[in-house]
CHARMM-style PDB file with segment names, atoms N, HN, CA, C and O in Angstrom:
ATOM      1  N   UNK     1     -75.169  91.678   0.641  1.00  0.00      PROA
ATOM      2  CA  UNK     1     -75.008  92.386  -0.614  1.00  0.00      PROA
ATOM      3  C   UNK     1     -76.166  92.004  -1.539  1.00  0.00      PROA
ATOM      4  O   UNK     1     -76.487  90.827  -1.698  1.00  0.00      PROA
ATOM      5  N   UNK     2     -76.684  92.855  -2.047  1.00  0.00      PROA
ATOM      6  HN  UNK     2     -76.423  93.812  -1.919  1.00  0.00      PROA
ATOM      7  CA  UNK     2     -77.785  92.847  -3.285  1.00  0.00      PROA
ATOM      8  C   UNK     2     -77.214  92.872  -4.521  1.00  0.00      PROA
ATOM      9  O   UNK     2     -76.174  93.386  -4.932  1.00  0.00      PROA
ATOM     10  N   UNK     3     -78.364  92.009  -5.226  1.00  0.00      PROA
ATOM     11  HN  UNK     3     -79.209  91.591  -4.893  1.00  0.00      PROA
ATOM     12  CA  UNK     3     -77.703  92.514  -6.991  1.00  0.00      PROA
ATOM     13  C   UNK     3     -79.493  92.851  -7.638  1.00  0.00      PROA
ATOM     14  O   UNK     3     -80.546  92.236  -7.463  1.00  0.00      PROA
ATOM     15  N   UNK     4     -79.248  93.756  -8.199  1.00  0.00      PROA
ATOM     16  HN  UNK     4     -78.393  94.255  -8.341  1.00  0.00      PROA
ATOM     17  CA  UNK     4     -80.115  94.540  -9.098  1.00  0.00      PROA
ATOM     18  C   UNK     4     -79.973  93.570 -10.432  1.00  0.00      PROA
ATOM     19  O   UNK     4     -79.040  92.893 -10.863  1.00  0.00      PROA
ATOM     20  N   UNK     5     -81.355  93.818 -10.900  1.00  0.00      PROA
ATOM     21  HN  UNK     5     -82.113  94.368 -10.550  1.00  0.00      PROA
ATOM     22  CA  UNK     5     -81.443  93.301 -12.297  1.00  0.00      PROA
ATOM     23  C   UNK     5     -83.209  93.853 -13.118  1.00  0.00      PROA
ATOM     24  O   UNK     5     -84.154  93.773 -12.334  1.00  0.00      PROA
ATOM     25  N   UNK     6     -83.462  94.230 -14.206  1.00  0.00      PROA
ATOM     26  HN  UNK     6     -82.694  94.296 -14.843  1.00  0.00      PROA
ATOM     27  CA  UNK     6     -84.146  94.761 -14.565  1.00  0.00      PROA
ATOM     28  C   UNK     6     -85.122  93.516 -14.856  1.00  0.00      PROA
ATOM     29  O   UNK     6     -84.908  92.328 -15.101  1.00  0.00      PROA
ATOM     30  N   UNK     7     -86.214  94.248 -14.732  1.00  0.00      PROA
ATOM     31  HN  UNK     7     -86.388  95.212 -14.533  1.00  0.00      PROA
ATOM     32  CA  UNK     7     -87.778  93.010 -15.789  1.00  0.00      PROA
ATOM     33  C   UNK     7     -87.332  93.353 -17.075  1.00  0.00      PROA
ATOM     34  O   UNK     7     -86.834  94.367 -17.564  1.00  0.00      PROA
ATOM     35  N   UNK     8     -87.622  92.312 -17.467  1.00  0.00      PROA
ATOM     36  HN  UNK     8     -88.027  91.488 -17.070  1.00  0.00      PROA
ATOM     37  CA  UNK     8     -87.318  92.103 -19.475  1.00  0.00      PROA
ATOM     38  C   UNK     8     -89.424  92.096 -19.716  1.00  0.00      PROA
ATOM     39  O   UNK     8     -90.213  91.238 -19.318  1.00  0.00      PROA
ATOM     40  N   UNK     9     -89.652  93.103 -20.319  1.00  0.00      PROA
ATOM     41  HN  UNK     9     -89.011  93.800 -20.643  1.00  0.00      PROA
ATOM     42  CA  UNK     9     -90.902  92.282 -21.119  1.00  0.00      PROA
ATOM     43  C   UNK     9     -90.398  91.932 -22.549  1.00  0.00      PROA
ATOM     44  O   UNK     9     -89.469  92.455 -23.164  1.00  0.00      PROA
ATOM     45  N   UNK    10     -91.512  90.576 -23.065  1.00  0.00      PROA
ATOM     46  HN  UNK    10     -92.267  90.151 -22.565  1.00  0.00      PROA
ATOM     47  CA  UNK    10     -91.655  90.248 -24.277  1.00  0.00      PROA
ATOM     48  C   UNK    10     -93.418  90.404 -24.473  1.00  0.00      PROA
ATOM     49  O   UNK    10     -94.372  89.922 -23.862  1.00  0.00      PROA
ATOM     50  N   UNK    11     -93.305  91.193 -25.474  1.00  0.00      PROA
ATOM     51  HN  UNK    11     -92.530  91.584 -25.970  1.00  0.00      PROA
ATOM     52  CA  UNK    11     -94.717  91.304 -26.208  1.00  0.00      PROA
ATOM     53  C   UNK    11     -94.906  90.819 -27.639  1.00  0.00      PROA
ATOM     54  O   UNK    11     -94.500  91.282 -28.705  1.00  0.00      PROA
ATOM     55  N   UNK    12     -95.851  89.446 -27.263  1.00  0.00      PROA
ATOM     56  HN  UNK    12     -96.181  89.071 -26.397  1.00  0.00      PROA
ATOM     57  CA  UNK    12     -95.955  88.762 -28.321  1.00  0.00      PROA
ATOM     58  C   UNK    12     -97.104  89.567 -29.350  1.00  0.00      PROA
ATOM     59  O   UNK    12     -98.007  90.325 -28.997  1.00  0.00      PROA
ATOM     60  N   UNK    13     -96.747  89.137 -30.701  1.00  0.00      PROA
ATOM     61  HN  UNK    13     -96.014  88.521 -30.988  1.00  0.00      PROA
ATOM     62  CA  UNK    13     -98.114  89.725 -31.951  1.00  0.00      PROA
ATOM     63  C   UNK    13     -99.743  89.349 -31.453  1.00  0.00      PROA
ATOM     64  O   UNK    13    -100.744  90.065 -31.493  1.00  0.00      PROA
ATOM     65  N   UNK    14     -99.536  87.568 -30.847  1.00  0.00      PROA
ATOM     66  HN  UNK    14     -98.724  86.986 -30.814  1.00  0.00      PROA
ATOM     67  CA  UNK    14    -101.157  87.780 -30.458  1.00  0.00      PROA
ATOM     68  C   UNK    14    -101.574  88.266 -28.938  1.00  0.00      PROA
ATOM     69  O   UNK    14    -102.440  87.711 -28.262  1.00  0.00      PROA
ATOM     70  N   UNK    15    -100.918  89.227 -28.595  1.00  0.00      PROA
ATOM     71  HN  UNK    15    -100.215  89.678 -29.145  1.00  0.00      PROA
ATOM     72  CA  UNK    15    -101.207  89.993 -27.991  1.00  0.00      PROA
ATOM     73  C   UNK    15    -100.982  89.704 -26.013  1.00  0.00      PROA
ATOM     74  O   UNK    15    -101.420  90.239 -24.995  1.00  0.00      PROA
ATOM     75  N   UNK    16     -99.908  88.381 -26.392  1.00  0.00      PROA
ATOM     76  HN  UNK    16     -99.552  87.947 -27.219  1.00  0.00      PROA
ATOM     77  CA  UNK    16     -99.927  87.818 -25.004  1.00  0.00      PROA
ATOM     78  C   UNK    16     -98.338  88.548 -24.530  1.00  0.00      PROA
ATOM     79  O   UNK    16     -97.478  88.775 -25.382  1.00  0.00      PROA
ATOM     80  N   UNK    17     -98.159  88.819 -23.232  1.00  0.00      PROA
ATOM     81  HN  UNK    17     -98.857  88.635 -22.541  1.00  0.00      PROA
ATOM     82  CA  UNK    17     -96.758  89.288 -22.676  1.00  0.00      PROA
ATOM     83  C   UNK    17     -96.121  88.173 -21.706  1.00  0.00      PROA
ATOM     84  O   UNK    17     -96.672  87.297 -21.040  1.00  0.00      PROA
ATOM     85  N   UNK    18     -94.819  88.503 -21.856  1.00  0.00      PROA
ATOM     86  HN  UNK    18     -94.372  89.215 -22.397  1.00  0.00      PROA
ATOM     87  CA  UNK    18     -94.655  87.186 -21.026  1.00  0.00      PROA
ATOM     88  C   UNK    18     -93.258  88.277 -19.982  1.00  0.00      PROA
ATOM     89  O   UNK    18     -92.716  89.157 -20.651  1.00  0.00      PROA
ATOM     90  N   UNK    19     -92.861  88.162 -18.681  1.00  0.00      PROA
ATOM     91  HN  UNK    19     -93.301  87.448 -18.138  1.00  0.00      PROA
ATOM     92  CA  UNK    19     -91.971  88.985 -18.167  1.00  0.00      PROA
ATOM     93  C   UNK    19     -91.035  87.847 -17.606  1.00  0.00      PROA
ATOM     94  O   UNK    19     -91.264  86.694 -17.241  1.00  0.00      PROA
ATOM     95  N   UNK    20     -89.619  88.799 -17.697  1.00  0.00      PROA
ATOM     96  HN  UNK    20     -89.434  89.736 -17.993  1.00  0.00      PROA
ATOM     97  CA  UNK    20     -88.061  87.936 -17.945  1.00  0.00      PROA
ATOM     98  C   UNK    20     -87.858  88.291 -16.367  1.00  0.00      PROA
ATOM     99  O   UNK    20     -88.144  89.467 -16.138  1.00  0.00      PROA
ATOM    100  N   UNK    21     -87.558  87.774 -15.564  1.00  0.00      PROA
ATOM    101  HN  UNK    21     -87.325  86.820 -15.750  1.00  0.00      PROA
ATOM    102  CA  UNK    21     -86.250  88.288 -14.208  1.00  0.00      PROA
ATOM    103  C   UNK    21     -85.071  87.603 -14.430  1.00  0.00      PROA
ATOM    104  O   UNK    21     -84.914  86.404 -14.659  1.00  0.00      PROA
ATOM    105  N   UNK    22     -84.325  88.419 -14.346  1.00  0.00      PROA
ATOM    106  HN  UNK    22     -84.452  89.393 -14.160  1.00  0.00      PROA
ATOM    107  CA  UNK    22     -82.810  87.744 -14.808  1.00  0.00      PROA
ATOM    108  C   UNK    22     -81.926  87.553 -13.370  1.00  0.00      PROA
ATOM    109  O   UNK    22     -81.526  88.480 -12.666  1.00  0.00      PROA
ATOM    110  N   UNK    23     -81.789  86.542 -13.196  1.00  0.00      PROA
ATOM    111  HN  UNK    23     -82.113  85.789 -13.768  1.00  0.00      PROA
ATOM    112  CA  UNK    23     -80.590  85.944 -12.125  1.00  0.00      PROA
ATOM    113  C   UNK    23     -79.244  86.366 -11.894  1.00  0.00      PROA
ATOM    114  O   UNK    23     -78.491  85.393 -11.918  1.00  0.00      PROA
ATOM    115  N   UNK    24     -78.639  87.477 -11.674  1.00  0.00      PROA
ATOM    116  HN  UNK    24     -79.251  88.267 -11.654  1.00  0.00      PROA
ATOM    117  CA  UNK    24     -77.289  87.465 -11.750  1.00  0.00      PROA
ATOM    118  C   UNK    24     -76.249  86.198 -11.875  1.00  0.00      PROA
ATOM    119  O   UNK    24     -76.444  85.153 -11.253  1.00  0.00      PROA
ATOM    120  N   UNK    25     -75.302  86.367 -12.606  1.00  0.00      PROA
ATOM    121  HN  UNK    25     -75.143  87.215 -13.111  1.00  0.00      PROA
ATOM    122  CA  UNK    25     -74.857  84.366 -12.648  1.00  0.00      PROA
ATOM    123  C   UNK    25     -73.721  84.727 -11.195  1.00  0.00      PROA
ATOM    124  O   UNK    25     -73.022  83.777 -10.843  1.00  0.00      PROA
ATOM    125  N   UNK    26     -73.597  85.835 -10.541  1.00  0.00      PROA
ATOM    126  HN  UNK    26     -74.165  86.607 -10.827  1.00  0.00      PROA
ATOM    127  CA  UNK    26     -72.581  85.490  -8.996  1.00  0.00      PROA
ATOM    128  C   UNK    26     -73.839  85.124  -8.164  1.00  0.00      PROA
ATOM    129  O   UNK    26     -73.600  84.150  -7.450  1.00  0.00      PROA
ATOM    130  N   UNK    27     -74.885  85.515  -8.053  1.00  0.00      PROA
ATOM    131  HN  UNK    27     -75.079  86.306  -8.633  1.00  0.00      PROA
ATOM    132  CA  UNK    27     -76.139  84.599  -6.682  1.00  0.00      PROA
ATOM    133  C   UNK    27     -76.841  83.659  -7.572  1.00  0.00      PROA
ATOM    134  O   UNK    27     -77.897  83.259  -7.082  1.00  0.00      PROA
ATOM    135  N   UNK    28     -76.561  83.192  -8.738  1.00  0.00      PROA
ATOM    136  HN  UNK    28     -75.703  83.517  -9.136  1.00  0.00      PROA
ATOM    137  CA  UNK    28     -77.143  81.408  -9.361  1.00  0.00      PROA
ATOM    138  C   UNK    28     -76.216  80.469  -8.837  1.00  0.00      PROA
ATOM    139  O   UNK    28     -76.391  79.371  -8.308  1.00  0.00      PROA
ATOM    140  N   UNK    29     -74.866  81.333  -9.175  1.00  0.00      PROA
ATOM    141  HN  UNK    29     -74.724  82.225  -9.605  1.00  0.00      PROA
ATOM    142  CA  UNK    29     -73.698  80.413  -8.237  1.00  0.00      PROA
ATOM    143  C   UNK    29     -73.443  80.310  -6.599  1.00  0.00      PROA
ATOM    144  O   UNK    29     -72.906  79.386  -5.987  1.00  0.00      PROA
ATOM    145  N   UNK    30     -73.805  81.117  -6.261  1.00  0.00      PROA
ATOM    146  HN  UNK    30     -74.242  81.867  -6.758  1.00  0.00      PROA
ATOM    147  CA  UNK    30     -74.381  81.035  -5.075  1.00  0.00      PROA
ATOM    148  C   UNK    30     -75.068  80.131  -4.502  1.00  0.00      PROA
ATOM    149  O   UNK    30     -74.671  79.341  -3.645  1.00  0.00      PROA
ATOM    150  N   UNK    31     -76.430  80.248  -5.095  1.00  0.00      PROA
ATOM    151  HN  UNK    31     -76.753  80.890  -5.791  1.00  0.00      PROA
ATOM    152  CA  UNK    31     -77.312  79.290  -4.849  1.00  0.00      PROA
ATOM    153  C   UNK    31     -76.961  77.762  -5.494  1.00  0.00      PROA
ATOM    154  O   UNK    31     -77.354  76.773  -4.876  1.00  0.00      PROA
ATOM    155  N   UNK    32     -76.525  77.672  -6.226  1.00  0.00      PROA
ATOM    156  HN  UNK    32     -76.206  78.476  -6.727  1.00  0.00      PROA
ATOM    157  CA  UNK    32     -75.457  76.297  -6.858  1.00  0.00      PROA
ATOM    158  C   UNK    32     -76.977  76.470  -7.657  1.00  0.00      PROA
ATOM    159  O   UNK    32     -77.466  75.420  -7.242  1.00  0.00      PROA
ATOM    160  N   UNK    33     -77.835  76.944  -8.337  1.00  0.00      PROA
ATOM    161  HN  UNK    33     -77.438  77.798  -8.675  1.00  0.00      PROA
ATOM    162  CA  UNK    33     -78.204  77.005  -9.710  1.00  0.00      PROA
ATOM    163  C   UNK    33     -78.195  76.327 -11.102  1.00  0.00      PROA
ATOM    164  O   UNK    33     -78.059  77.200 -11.959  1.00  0.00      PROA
ATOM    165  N   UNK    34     -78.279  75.225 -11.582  1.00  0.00      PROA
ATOM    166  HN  UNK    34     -78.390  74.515 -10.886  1.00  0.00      PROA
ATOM    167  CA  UNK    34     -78.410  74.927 -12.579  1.00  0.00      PROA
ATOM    168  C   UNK    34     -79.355  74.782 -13.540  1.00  0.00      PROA
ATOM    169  O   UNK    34     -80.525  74.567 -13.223  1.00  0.00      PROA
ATOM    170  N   UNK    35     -78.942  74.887 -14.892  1.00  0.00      PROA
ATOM    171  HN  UNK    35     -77.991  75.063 -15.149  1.00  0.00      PROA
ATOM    172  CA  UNK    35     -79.978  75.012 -15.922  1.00  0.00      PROA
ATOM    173  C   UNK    35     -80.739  74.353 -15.987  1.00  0.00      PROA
ATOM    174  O   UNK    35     -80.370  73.204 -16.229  1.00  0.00      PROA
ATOM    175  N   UNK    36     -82.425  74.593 -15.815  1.00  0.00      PROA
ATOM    176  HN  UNK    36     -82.725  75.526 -15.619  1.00  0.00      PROA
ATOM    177  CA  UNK    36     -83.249  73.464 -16.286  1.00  0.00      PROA
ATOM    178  C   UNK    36     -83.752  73.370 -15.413  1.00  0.00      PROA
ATOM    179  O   UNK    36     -84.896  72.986 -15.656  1.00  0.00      PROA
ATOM    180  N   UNK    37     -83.472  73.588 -13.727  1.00  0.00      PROA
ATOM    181  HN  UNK    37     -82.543  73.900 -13.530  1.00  0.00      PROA
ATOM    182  CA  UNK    37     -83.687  73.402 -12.575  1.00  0.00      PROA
ATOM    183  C   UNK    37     -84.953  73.883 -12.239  1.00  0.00      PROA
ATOM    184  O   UNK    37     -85.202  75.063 -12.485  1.00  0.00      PROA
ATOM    185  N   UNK    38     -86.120  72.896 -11.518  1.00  0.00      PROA
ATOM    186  HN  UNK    38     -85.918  71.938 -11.318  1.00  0.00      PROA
ATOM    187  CA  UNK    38     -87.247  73.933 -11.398  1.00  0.00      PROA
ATOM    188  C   UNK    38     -87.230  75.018  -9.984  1.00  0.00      PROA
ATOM    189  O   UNK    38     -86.687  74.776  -8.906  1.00  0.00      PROA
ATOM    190  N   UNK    39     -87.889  76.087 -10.312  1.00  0.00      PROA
ATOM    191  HN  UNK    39     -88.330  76.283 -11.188  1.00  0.00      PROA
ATOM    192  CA  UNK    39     -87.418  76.965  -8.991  1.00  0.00      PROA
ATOM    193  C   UNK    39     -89.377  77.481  -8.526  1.00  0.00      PROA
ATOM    194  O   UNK    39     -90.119  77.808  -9.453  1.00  0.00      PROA
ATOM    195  N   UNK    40     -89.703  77.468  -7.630  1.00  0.00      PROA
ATOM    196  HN  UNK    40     -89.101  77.202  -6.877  1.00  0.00      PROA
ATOM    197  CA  UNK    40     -91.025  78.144  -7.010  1.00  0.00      PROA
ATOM    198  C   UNK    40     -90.913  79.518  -6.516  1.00  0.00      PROA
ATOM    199  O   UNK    40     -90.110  79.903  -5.666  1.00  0.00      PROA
ATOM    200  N   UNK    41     -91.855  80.273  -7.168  1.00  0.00      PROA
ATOM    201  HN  UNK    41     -92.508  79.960  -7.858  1.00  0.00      PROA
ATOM    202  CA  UNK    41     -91.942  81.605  -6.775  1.00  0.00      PROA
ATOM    203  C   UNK    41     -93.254  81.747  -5.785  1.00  0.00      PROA
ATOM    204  O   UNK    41     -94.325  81.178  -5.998  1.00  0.00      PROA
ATOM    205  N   UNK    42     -93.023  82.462  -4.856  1.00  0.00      PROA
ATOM    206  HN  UNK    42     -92.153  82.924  -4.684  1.00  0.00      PROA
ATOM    207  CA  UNK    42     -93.775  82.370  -4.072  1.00  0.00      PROA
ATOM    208  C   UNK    42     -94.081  84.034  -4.156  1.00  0.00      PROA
ATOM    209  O   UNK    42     -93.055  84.679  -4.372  1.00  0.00      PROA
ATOM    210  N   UNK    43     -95.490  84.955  -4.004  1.00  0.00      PROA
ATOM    211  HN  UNK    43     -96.324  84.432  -3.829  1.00  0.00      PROA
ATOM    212  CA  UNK    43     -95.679  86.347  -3.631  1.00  0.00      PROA
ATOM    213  C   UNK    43     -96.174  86.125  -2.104  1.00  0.00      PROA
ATOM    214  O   UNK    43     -97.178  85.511  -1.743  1.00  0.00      PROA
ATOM    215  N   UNK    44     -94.790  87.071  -0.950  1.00  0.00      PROA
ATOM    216  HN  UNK    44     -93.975  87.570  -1.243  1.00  0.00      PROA
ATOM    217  CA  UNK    44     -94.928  86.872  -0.273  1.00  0.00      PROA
ATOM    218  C   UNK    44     -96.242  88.388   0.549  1.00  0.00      PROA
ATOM    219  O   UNK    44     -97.126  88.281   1.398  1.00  0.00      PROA
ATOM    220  N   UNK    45     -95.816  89.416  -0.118  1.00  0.00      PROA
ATOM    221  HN  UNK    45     -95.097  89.503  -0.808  1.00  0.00      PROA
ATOM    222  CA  UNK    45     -96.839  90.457  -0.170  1.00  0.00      PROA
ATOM    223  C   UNK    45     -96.246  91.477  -1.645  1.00  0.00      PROA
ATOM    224  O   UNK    45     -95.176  91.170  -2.170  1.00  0.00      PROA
ATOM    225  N   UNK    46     -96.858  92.353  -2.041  1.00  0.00      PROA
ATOM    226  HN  UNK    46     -97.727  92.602  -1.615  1.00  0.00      PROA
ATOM    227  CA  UNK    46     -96.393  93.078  -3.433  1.00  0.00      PROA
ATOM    228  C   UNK    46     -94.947  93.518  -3.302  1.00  0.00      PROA
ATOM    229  O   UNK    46     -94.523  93.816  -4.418  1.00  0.00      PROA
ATOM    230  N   UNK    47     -94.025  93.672  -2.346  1.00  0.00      PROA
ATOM    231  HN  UNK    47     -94.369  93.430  -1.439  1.00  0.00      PROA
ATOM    232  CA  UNK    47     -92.419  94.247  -1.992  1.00  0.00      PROA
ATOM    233  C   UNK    47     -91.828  92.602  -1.662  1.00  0.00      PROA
ATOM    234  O   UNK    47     -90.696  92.529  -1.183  1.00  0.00      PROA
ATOM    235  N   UNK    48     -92.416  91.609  -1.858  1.00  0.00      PROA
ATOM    236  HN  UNK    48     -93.336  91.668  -2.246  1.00  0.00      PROA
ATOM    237  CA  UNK    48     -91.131  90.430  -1.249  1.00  0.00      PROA
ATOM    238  C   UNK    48     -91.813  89.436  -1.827  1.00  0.00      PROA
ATOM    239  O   UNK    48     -92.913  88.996  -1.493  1.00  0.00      PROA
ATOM    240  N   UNK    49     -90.843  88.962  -3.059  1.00  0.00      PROA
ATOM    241  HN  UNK    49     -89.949  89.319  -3.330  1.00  0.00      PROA
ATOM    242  CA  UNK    49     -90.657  87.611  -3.517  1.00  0.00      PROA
ATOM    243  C   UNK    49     -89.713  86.701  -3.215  1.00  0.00      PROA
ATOM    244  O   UNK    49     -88.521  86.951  -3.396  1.00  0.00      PROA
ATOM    245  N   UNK    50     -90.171  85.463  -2.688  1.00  0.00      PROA
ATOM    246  HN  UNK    50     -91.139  85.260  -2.541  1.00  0.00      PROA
ATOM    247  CA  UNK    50     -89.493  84.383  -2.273  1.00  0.00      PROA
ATOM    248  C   UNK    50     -89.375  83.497  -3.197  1.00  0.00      PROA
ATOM    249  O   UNK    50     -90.432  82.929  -3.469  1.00  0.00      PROA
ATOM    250  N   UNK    51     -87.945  82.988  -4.112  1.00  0.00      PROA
ATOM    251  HN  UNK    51     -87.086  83.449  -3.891  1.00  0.00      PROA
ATOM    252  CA  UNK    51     -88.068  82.042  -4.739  1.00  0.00      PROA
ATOM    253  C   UNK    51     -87.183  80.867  -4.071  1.00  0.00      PROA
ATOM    254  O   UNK    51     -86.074  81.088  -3.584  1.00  0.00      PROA
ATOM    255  N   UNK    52     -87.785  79.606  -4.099  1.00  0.00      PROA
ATOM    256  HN  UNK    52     -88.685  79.426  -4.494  1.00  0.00      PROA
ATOM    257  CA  UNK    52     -87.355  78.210  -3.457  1.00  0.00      PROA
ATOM    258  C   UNK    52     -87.339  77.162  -4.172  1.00  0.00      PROA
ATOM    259  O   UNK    52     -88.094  77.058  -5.139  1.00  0.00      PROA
ATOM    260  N   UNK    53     -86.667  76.413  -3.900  1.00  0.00      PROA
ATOM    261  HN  UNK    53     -86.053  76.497  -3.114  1.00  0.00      PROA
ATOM    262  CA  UNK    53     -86.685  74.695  -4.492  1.00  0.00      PROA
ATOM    263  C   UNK    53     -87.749  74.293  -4.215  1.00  0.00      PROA
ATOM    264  O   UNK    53     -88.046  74.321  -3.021  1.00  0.00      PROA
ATOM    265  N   UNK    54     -88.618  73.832  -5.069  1.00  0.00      PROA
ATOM    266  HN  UNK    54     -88.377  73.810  -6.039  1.00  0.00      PROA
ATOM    267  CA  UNK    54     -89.669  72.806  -4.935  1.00  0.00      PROA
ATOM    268  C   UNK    54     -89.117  71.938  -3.681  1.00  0.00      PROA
ATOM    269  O   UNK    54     -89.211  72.057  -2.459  1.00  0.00      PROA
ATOM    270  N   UNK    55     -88.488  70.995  -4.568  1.00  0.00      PROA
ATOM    271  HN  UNK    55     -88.412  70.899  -5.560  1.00  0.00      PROA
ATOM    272  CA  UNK    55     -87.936  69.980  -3.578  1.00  0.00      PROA
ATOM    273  C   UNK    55     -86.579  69.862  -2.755  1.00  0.00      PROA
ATOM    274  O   UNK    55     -86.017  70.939  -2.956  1.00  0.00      PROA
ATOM    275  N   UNK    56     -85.756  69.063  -1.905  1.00  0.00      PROA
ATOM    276  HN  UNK    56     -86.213  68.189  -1.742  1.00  0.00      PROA
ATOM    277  CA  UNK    56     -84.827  69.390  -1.809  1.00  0.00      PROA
ATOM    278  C   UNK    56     -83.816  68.937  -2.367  1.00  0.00      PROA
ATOM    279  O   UNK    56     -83.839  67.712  -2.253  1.00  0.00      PROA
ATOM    280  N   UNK    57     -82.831  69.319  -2.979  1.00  0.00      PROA
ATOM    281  HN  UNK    57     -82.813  70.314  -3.072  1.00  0.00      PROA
ATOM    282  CA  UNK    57     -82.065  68.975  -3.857  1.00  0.00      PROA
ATOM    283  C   UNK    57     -80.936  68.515  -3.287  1.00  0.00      PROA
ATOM    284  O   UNK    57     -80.668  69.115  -2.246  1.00  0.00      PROA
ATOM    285  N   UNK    58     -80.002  67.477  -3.659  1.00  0.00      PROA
ATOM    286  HN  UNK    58     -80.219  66.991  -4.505  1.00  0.00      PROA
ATOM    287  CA  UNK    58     -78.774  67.486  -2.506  1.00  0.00      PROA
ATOM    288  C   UNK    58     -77.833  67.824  -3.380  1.00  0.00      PROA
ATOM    289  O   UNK    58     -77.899  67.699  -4.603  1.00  0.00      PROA
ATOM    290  N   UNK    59     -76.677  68.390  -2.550  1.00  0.00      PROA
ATOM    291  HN  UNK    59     -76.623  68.491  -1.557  1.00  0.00      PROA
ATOM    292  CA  UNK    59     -75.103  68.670  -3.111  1.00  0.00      PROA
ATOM    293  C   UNK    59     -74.253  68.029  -4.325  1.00  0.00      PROA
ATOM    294  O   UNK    59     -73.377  68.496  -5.053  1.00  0.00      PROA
ATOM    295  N   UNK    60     -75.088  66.335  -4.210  1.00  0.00      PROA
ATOM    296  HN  UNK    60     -75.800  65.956  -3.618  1.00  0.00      PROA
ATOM    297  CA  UNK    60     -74.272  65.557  -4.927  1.00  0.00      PROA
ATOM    298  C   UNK    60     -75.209  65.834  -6.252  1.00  0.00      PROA
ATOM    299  O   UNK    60     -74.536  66.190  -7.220  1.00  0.00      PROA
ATOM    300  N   UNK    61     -76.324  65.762  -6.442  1.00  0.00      PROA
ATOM    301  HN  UNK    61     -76.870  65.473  -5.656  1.00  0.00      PROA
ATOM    302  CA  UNK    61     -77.290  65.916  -7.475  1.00  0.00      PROA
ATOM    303  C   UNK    61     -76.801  67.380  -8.323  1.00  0.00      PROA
ATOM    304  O   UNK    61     -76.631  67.517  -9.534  1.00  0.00      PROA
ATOM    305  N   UNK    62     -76.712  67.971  -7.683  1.00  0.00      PROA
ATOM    306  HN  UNK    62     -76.850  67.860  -6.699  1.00  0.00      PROA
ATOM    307  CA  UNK    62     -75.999  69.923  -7.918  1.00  0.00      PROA
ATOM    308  C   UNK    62     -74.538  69.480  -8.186  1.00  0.00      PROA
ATOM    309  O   UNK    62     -74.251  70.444  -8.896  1.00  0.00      PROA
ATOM    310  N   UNK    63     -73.778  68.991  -8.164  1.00  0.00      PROA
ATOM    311  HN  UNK    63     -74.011  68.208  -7.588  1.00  0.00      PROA
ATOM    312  CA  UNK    63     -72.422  68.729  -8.422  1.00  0.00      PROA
ATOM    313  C   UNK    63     -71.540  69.554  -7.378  1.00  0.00      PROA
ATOM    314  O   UNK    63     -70.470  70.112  -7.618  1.00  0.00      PROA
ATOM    315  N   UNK    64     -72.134  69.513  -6.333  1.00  0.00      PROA
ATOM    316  HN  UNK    64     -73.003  69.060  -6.138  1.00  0.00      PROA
ATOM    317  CA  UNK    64     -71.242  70.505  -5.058  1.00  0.00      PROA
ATOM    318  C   UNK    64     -70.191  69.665  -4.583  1.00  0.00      PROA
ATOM    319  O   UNK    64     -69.925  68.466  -4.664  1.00  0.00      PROA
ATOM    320  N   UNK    65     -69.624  70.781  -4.009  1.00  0.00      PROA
ATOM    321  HN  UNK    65     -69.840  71.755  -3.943  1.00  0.00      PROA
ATOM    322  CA  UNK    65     -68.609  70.459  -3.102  1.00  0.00      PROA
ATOM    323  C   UNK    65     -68.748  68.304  -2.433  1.00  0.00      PROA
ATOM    324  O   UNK    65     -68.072  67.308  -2.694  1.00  0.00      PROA
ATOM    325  N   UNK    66     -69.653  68.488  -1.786  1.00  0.00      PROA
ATOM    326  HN  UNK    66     -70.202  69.297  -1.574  1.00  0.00      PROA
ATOM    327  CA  UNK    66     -69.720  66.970  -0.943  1.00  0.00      PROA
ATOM    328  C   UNK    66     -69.972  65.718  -1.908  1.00  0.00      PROA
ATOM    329  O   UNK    66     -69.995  64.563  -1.482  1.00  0.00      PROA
ATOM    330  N   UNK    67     -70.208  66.157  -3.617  1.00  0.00      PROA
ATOM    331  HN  UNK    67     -70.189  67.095  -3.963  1.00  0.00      PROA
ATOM    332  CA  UNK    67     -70.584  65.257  -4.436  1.00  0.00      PROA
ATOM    333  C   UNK    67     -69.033  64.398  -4.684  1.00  0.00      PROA
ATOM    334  O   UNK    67     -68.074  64.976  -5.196  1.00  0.00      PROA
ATOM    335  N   UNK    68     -68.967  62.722  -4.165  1.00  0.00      PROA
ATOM    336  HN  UNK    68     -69.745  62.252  -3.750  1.00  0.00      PROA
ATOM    337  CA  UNK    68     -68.118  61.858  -4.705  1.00  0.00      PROA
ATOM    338  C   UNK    68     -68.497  61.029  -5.162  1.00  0.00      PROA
ATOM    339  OT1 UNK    68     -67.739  60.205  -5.675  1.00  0.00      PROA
TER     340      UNK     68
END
């Protein structure tokens, strides 16, 4: 299943733009997602972006399931 989500631009006065992708919050939860978290975007060709964890993160660090 896919989820759709639109580009946000922001166009600043000195003339710089900056573009939004918004995460659906059912595949952030998915991905166990938290705020603040750094994420790597990768362009895999102009139709496929890959975004990944830098590093690997474990369950217990994410507050998952296996965290006691």
């Amino acid at each position: 299943m896919g989820y759709l989500s639109k580009v946000q631009l922001i166009e600043r006065a000195n003339h710089t733009r900056q573009f939004y992708l918004i995460c659906p919050a059912p595949l952030a939860e998915a991905l166990e997602l938290e705020k603040g978290e750094p994420i790597e975007w990768i362009v895999q060709d102009r139709h496929t972006l890959i975004v990944k964890r830098p590093t690997k993160v474990s369950a217990k660090s994410r507050g998952g399931a296996d965290a006691r």
